[in-house]
C-alpha positions as CSV (number, residue, x, y, z in Angstrom):
1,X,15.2,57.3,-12.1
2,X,17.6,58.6,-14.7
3,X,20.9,58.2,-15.4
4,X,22.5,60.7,-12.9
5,X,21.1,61.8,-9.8
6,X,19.0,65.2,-9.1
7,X,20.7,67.7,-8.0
8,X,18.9,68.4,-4.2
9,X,18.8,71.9,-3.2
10,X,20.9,71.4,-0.4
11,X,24.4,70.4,-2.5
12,X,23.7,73.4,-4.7
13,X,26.3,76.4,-5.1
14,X,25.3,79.9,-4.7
15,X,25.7,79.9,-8.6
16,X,23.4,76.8,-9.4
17,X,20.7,77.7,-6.7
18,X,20.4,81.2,-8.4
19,X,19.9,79.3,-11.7
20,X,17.6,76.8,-9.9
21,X,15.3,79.3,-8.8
22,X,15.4,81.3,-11.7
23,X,14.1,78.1,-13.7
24,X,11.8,77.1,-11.4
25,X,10.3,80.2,-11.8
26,X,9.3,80.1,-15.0
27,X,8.6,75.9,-15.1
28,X,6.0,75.4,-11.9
29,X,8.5,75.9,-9.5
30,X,10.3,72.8,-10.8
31,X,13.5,72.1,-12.4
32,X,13.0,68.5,-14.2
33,X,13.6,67.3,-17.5
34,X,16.9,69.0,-19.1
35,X,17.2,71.6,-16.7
36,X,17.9,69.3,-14.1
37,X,21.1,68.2,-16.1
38,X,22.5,71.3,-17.3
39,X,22.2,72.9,-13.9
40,X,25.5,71.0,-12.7
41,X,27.1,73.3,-15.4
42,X,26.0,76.2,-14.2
43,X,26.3,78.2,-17.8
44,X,25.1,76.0,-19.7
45,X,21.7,75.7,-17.7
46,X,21.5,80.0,-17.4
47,X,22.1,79.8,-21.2
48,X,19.7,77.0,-22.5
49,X,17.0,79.1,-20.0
50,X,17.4,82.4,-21.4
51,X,16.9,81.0,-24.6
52,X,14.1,78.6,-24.0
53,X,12.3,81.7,-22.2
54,X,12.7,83.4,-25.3
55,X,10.9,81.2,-27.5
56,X,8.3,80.2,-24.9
57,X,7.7,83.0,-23.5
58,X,8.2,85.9,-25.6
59,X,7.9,84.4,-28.8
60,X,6.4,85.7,-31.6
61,X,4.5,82.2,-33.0
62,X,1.1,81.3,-32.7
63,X,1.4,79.1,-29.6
64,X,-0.2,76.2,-31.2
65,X,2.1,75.9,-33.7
66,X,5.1,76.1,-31.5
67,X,3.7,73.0,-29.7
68,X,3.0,70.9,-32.6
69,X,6.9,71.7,-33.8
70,X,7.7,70.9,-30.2
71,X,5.7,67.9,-30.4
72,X,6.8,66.2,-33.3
73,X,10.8,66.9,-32.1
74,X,9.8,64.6,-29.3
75,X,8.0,62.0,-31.3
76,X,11.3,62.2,-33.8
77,X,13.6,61.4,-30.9
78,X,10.9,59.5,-28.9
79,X,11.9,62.0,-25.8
80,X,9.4,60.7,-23.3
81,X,9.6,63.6,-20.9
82,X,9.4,66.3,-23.6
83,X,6.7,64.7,-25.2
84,X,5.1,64.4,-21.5
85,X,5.1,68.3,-20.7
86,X,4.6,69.5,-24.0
87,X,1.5,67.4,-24.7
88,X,-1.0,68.8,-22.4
89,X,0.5,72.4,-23.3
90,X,-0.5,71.4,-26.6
91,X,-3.9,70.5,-25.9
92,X,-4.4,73.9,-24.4
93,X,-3.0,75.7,-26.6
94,X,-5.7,74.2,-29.1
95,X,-4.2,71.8,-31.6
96,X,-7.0,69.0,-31.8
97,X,-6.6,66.2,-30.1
98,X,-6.7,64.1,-33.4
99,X,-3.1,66.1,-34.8
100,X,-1.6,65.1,-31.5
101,X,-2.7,61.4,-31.5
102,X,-1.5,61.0,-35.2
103,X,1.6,62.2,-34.3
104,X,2.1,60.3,-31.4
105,X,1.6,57.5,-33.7
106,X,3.8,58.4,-36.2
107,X,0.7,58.7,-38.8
108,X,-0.1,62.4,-41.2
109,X,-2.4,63.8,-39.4
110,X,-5.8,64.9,-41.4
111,X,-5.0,69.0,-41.0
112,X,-7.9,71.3,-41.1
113,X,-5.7,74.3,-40.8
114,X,-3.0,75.1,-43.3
115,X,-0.6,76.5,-40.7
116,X,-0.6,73.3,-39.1
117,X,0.4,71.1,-41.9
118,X,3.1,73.9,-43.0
119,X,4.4,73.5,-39.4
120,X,4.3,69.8,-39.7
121,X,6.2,70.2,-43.1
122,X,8.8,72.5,-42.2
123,X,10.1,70.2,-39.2
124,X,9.9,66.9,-40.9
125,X,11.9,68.6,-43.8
126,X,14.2,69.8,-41.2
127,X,14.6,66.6,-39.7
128,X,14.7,64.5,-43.2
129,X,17.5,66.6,-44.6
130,X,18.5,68.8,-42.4
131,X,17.6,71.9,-44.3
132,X,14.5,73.6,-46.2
133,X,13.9,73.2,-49.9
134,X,13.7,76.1,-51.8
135,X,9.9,75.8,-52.2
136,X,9.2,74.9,-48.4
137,X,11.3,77.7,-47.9
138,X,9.4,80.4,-49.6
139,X,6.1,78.7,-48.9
140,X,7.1,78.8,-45.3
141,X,8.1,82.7,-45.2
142,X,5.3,83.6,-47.2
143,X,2.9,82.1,-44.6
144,X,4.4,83.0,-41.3
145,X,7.0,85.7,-42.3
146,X,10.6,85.9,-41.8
147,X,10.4,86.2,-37.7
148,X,7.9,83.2,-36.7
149,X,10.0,81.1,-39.2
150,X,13.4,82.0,-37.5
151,X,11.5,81.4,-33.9
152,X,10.1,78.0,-35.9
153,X,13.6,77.1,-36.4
154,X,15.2,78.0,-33.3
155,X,12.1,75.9,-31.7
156,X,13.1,72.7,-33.9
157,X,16.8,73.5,-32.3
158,X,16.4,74.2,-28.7
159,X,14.1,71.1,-28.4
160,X,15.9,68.9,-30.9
161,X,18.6,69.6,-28.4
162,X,16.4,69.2,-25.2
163,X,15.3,65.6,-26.4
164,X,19.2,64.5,-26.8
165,X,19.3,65.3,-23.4
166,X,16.5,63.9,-21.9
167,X,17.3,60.6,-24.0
168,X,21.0,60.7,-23.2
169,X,20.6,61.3,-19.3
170,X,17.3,59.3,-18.9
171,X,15.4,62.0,-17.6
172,X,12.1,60.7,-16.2
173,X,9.0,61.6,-16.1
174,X,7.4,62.7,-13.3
175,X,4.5,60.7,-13.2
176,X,7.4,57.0,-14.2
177,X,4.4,57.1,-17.6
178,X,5.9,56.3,-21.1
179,X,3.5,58.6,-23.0
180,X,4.9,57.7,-26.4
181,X,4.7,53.7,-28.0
């Protein structure tokens, strides 16, 4: 049970209900998590969808690296329910098992792939200080290019601002699990 109570179809407005289906189109048919906060403001929940949409769906980075960014955002701000959805995404998107257990655990991870530990880098930096050095910068655009670092960045964003509101709001998880120690 979080914070504030789901929304149930029933109390929605025309406005929100559009929105509700439109997210719930795209998520499972469910509207959980975030979603299920920012749809009692209406814009707000059309806007964060458009945009997570964009980077999940119709982004341009490798998918595996997009949920190890999204995975260590949720073990930095120990967002339960973030770390819940995006774990088994994770897994089938093909990052081994041993990155996501190390992460989980707040330990480096033993990387086999370079991309990985750039990825892993680049969002630690970001969360550290809040910016890119000048050498993780141009090692980071000379690997993925200037687009898949933008997306990279906009990931480290959108889910950095997901978790604040899964943490502020309580949202819980679906199965009452605490995936993360």
């Amino acid at each position: 049970m979080g914070r504030i109570a789901t929304l149930k179809t029933e109390e929605l407005s025309p406005e929100q209900k559009r929105i509700h289906d439109e997210i719930a189109g795209a998520r499972d048919g469910a509207v959980r998590g975030p979603f299920a906060v920012w749809l009692r403001l209406p814009k707000i929940a059309e806007a964060a969808n458009r945009l997570g949409n964009s980077i999940r769906l119709d982004g341009k980075l490798d998918r595996r690296l997009f949920e190890l960014a999204i995975l260590i955002v949720a073990r930095h701000w120990s967002a339960q329910y973030e770390w819940f959805v995006h774990e088994k995404d994770a897994r089938k998107a093909g990052l081994p098992c041993e990155v996501i257990d190390a992460v989980r655990n707040r330990r480096l991870p033993n990387f086999t792939r370079e991309d990985e530990k750039l990825t892993y880098d680049v969002v630690n930096e970001l969360h550290d200080s809040r910016t890119l050095s000048k050498r993780t910068y141009e090692r980071a655009l000379a690997f993925l290019g200037t687009d898949p670092l933008i997306e990279l960045v906009t990931t480290v964003g959108f889910y950095t601002t997901a978790a604040m509101m899964i943490n502020v709001f309580d949202a819980p998880v679906p199965d009452g699990s605490q995936p993360l120690p």
